[in-house]
N, C-alpha and C positions, 0 to 999 in steps of 0.2 A: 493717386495717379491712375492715369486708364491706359487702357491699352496693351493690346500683347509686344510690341513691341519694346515699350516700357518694361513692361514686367520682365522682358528676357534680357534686358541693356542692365537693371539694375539687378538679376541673377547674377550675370558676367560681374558686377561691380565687387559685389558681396563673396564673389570666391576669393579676392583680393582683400577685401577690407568691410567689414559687417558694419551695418550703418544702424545708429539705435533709432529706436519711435522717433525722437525729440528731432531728430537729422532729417528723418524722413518727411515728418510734417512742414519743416521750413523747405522744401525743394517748391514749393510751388511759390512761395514768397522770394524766394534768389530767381527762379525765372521769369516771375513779372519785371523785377529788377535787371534783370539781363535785357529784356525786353527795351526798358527805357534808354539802358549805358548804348545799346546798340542806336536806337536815335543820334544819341550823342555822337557815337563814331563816324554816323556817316553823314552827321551835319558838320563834322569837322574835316572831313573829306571834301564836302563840297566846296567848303571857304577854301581848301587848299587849291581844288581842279576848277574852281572857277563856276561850279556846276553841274550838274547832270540830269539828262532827260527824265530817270525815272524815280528822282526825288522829287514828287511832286502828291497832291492830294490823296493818289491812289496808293501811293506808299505809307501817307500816314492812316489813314484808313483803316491797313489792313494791321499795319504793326500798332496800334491802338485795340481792337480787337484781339490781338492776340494777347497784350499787354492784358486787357479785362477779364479775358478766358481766364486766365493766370486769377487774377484777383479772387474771380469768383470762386475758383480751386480753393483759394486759400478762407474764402466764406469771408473776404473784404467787399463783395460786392454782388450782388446778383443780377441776374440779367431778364 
């Protein structure tokens, strides 16, 4: 994982609950997966509201890219 933010969120974690290698290495495999489930929620959102303006190309775009970022982390895909 990168970032100092990261680094400081998953300090805070670990004074609570110490995370082994095997945990750590799948964090970037559950957030490409978060990535997708969230697709899912708010295409079921839609079907419920009938719709919404900014579910549209630029949403998936971006939430695809971030999904790959994820993948890549995880050395499933490169960019």
């Amino acid at each position: 994982m990168e970032g100092n933010t990261w680094k400081k969120y998953l300090e805070g974690y670990e004074t609570v609950r110490h995370l082994s290698r095997e945990e750590k290495e799948t964090i970037p495999a559950f957030a490409a997966l978060r990535e997708l489930w969230m697709i899912g929620l708010h295409a079921e959102v839609m079907e419920k509201n009938a719709g919404c303006c900014w579910y549209q190309d630029d949403y998936f775009d971006y939430q695809l890219k971030v999904f790959r970022q994820w993948l890549n982390r995880c050395g499933l895909l490169s960019e």
